[in-house]
N, C-alpha and C positions, 0 to 999 in steps of 0.2 A: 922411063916413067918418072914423074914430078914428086913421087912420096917422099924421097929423103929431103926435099926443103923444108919440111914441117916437122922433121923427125928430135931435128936437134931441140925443142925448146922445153922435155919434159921434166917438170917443176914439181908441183905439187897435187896430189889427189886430186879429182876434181869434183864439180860439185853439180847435184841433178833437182830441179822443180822435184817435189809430190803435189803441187797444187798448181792448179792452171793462177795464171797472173789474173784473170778475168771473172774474178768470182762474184757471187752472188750482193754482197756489202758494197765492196770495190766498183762495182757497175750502178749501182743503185743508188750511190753517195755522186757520180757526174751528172745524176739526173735535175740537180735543183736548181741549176740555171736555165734550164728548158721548159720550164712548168709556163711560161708565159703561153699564153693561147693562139696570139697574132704571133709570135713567130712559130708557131707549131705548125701553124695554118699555112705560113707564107714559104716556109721551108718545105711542105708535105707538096704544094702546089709548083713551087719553082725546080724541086728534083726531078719532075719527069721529064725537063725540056732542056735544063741545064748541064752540060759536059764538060770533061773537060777537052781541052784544043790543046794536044798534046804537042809542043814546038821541034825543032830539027834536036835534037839531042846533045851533049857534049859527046865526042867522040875521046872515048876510053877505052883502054886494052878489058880483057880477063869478065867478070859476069858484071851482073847489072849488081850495081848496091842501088837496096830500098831504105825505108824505115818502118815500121813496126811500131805504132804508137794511134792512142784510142780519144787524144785531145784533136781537136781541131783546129786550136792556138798555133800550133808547133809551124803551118805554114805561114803564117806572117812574121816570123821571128825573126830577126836577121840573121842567127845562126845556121835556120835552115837556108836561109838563101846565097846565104856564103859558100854552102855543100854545092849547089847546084844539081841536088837529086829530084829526081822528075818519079819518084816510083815510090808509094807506101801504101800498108796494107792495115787494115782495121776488121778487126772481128765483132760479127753483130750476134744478138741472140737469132737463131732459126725463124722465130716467131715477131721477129720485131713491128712488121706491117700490121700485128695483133696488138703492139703496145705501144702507147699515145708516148710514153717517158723516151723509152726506147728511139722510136721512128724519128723521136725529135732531136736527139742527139747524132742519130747517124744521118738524116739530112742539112742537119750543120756541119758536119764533117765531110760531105761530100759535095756541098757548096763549096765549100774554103777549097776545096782537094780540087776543084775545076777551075775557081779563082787561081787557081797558081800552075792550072796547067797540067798537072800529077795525072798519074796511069794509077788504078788502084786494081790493089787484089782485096777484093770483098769475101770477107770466109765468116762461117758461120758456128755456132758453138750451144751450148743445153739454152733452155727460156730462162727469164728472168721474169715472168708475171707475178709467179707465188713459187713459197717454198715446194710444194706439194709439184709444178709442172719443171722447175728447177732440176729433180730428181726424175723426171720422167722420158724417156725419150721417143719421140715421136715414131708414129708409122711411116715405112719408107712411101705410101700413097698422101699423107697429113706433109711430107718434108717436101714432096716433089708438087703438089699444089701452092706451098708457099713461094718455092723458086719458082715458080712462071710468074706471079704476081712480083717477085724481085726484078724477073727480064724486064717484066713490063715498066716498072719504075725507073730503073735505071741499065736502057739498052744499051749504053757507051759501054758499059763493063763487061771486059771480056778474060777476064782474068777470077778464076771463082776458087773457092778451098770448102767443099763440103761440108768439113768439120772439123775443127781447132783440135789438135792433139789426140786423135783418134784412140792410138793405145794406149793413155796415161792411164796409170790405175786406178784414179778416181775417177775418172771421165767414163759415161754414159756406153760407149761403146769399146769400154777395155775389152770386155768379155763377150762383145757382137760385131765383130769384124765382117759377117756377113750383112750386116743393117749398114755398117758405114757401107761396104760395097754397093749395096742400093741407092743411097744417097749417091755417091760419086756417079755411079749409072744414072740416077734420075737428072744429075746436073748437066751431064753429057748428052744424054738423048733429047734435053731441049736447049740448049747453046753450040747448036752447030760452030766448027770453029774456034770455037774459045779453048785458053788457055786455062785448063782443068787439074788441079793439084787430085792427085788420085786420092792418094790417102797422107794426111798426112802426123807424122810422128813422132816422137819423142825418144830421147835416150835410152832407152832404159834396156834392162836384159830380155824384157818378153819382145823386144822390137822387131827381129827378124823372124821370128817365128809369127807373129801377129801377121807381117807382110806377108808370109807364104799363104796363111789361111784366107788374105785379104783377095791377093788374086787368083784365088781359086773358087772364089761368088763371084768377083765383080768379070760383069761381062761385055763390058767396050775396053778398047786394050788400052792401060795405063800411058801415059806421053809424058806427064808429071809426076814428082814425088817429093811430098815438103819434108823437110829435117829441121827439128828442133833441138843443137847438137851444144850444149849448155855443155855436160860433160866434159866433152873435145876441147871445148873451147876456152872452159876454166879451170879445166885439169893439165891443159898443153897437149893431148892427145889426140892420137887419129883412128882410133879405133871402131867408134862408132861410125862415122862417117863411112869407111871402107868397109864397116860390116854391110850399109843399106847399098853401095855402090855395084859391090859382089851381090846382092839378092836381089837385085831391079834390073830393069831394061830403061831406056828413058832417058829423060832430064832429071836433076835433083836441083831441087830450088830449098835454099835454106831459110825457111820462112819465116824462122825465129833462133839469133843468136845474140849472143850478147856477154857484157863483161858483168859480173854479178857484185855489188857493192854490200846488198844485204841481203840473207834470204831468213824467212822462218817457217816451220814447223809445227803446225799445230794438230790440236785433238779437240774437237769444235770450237772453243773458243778461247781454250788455253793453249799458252806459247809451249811448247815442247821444246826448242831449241832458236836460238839467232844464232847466224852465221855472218859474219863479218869480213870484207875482205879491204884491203887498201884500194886509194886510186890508180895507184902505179898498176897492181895487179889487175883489176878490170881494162885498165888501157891494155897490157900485154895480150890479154884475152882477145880484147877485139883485135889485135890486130892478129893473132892467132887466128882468130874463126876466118878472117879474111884470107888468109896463106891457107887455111886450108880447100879453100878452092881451086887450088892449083896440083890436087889430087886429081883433079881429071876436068876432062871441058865436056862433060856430062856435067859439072855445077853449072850453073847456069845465073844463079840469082844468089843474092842476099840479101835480106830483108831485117839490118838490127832493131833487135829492141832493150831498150825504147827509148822514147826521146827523153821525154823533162820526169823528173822523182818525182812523187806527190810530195806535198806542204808537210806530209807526218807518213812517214813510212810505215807500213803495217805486215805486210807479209813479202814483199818485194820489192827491189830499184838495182836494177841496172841499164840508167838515164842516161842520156848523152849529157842531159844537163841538168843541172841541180834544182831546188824545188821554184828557185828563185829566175831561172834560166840563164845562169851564167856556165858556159862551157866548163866542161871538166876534160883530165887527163885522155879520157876516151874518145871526146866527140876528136882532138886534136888527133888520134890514132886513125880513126874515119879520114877525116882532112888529109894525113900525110898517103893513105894506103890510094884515094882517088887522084892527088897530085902526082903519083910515080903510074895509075894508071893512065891518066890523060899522058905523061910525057910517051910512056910504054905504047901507045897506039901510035905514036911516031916513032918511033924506035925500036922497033924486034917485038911489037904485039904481045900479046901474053906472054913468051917463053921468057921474052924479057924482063916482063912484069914479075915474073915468079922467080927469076934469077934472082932477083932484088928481096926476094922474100925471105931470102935464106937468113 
């Protein structure tokens, strides 16, 4: 077994979200470049026909690296195109085909995402219309009406996530693991085929437990299971990760990891705590959450996030690149971990790749 490459690099505590990256301000502050009308219009009409033409792949050892990032800048960058990653994933609100702000941000994001060829994983997370539906969480018959009008928009996507962080404690279905199991059912019973993140999760201590109660509603059998292993991966550990590996059957796709540069804490709108780490230690991070796929080839995927820091950091940044988009120590940990994959596909394949990880 591959677990003692990752065992030697435990550092320091690590460090867990209390708050989704996607909140309510945060989401609602990218909307003011979309307010134009004619692109709202031209983008609503050009997503039902436009996909993306996914090319022959780089052949790489070990899982697929994605990105994890909510701009739609990030694929014209040249840094992205240096990676040569064909796979990122963007969380929309549930309700977005409801909201003119909304629809218009992620049909620009999934233009540019077809322009460049990318595979996306589309997942979905609480509304953003008002405060009051923000707090609410839909009927599992209200979530599963909305995803067929998503098939119908954009049939190319075959890659879906239910629901962004399923058990986080603040999130809509900490305490309704039988409602996300609905959801994931409703998304399976009308995407034959597709690649279905069952439930997916967060670090945290109620995580395995959350999972038992999850597949014990949901009733199409799990094949996917997303990990949010922040933890793991800023603490140098492997704990959680081997806690959801022991409790699933399946694939585990890490659908969000990342090296943490800031994080903060708050209590509505006051700061409770900043958390500060160096660059050095977010690069080690990433490259850490990468080695720890080499826990088993049940990982499948990695999905970092994220790409670029915003202009004023407010509750979170763990960027590949700065607000400015010049690379940081991190994105250059990305670059080095996919250059010994690519050699590692000619060379002894994963075992090789993981050798190298020690």
């Amino acid at each position: 077994m591959l677990v003692t490459l990752v065992l030697g690099l435990v550092l320091a505590a690590g460090s867990r979200r209390t708050e989704s990256p996607h909140g309510l301000d945060s989401l609602r502050a990218q909307t003011r470049a979309a307010d134009d009308p004619f692109v709202v219009g031209h983008h609503r009409a050009a997503a039902r026909v436009v996909g993306p033409s996914v090319p022959a792949r780089l052949r790489r050892a070990g899982p697929l690296v994605g990105i994890a990032e909510q701009k739609a800048t990030m694929f014209a960058s040249k840094p992205w195109q240096r990676l040569q990653v064909v796979d990122a994933r963007y969380t929309t609100p549930w309700d977005t085909l409801d909201d003119p702000q909304q629809l218009a941000l992620l049909d620009q994001w999934m233009l540019a995402a077809g322009r460049a060829h990318v595979r996306v994983l589309l997942g979905f997370a609480h509304s953003l219309r008002t405060e009051k539906l923000a707090r609410t969480l839909p009927s599992a018959r209200a979530f599963e009406r909305q995803f067929k009008r998503f098939r119908e928009r954009y049939p190319y996507v075959r890659d879906w996530l239910p629901w962004n962080e399923a058990n986080n404690p603040v999130a809509l279905t900490a305490t309704r693991p039988k409602r996300a199991a609905q959801f994931f059912d409703a998304v399976a019973r009308n995407c034959r085929g597709c690649r279905v993140v069952a439930a997916d999760v967060l670090d945290t201590s109620n995580m395995t437990a959350w999972v038992a109660r999850f597949r014990r509603y949901a009733k199409h059998t799990p094949r996917v299971w997303g990990l949010h292993n922040y933890g793991d991966a800023n603490g140098f550990k492997v704990k959680s990760t081997l806690r959801l590996l022991y409790a699933t059957r399946g694939k585990i796709w890490f659908t969000e990891t990342g090296g943490v540069l800031v994080r903060r804490t708050y209590r509505g709108r006051k700061v409770l705590r900043t958390y500060r780490y160096s660059a050095r230690h977010a690069a080690q991070s990433i490259a850490h959450a990468l080695a720890l796929s080499c826990l088993s080839s049940r990982i499948a995927r990695v999905y970092v996030y994220h790409w670029q820091a915003p202009p004023k950091v407010t509750n979170w940044d763990s960027g590949l690149t700065d607000g400015r988009g010049r690379v940081r120590a991190s994105y250059r940990a990305v670059q080095r971990w996919l250059a010994r994959s690519a050699h590692a596909s000619r060379h002894g394949g994963r075992r090789a790749l993981c050798r190298g990880s020690r």
